[in-house]
KOLSEDO-894005 format. One line per 4 residues: their letters; for each residue x, y, z of C-alpha. Coordinates in pm, 1 decimal. Example, Ala and Ser with C-alpha at 12.3 -4.5 7.8 and 13.67 -1.06 7.14 Angstrom:
// residues 2
as> 1230.0,-450.0,780.0  1367.0,-106.0,714.0
This chain:
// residues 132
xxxx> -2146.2,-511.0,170.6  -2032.7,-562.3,-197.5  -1706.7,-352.9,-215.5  -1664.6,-219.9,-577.5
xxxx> -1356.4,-449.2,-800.8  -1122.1,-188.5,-802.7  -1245.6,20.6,-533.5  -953.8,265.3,-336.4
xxxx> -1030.8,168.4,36.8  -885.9,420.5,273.7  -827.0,366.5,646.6  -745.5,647.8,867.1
xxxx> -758.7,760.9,1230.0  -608.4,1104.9,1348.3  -192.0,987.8,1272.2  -219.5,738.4,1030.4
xxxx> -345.5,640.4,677.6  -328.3,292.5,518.4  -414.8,275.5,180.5  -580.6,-14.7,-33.3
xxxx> -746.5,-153.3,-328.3  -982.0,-412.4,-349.9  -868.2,-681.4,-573.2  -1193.9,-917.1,-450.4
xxxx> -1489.2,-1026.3,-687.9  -1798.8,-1108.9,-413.6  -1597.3,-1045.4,-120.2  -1320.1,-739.1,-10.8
xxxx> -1008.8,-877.5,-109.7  -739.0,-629.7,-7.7  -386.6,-547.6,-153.3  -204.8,-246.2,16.3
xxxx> -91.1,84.3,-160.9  144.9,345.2,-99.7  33.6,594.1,176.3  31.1,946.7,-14.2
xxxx> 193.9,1256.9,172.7  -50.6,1401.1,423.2  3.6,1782.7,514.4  -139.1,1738.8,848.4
xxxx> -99.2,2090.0,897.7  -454.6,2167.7,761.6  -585.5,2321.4,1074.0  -887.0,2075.5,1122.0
xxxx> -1190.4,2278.0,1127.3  -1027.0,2561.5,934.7  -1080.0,2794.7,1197.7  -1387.0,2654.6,1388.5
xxxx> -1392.0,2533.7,1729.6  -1269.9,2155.6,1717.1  -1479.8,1894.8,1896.3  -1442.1,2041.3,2251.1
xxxx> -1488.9,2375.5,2381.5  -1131.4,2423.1,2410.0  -936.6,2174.2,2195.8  -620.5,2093.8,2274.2
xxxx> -300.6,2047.1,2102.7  -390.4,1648.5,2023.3  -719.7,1756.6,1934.9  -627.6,2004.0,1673.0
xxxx> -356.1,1807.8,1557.4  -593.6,1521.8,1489.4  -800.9,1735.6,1302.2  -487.0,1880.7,1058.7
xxxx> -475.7,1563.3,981.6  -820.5,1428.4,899.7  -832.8,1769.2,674.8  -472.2,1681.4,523.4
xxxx> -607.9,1343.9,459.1  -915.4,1515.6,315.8  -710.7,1711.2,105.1  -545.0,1388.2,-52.6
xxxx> -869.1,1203.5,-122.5  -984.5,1492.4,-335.6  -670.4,1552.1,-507.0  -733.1,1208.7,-658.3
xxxx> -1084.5,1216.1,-661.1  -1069.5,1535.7,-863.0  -777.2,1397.5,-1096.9  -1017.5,1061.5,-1156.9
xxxx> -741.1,848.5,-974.1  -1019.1,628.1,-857.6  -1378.3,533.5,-912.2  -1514.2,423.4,-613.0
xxxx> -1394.0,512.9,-261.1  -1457.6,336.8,53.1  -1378.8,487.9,402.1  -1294.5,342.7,734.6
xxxx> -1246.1,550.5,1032.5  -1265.2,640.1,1365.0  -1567.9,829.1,1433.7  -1415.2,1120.4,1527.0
xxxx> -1220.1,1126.2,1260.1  -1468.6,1016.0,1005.7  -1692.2,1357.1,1156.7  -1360.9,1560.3,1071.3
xxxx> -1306.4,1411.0,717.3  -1667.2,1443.1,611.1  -1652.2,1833.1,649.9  -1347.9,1869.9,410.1
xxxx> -1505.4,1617.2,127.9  -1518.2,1814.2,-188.8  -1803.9,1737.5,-410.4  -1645.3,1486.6,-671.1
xxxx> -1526.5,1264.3,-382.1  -1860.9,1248.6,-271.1  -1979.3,1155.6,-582.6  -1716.8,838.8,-563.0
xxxx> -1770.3,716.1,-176.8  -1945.3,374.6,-219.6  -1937.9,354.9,171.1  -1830.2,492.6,522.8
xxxx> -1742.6,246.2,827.9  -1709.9,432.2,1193.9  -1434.8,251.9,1302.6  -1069.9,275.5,1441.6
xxxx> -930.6,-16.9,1182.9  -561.6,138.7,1138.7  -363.5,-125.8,1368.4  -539.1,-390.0,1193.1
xxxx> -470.6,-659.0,933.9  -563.5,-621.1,596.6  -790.9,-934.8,616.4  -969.1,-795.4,920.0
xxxx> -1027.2,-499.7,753.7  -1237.4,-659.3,433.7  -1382.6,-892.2,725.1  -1552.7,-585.4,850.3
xxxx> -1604.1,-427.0,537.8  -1796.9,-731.0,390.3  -2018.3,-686.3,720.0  -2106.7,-333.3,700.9
């Protein structure tokens, strides 16, 4: 994939966020950013059942933070802090983020990979971005 100059690249899973911009031409080229404050207090599903039956505390603590995440992507989405948005994270936590996306991040998300990347170098990161 051609990652957008300039584009915000996010990586998340259910603790952590890591932050980056792509500085790359034809290929991902990635310099790191400072992680925003994530309220990860947001509930998840705000209110409906969590992946499981009966979530537990992990589970729904996971979730707050996907949705705290959430919340920070379309803070700056909404106050045009970036143009182009690209997303890597693990699936469950991608399936948590997408139901919090407000409408102008949408309109910004150049791409989605399902994938725990968080633990990962920066250069393995646009490695798998420039496959997707």
């Amino acid at each position: 994939m051609i990652l957008p100059k300039g584009a915000l690249v996010a990586v998340v899973d259910g603790e952590k966020l890591v932050m980056f911009k792509n500085t790359g031409d034809q290929t991902p080229e990635l310099t790191a950013l400072p992680t925003p404050d994530i309220d990860g207090d947001g509930g998840g599903t705000g209110g409906h059942a969590s992946s499981s039956a009966n979530p537990d505390e992990s589970t729904k603590s996971e979730d707050g933070y996907a949705a705290g995440v959430a919340a920070a992507l379309n803070k700056q989405a909404l106050t045009n802090q970036f143009e182009h948005l690209f997303v890597v994270a693990a699936p469950k936590t991608l399936g948590e983020l997408r139901k919090h996306w407000h409408k102008a991040l949408e309109a910004k998300l150049v791409g989605e990979l399902a994938k725990d990347l968080t633990g990962q170098s920066a250069d393995a990161i646009a490695t798998a971005i420039a496959h997707a």
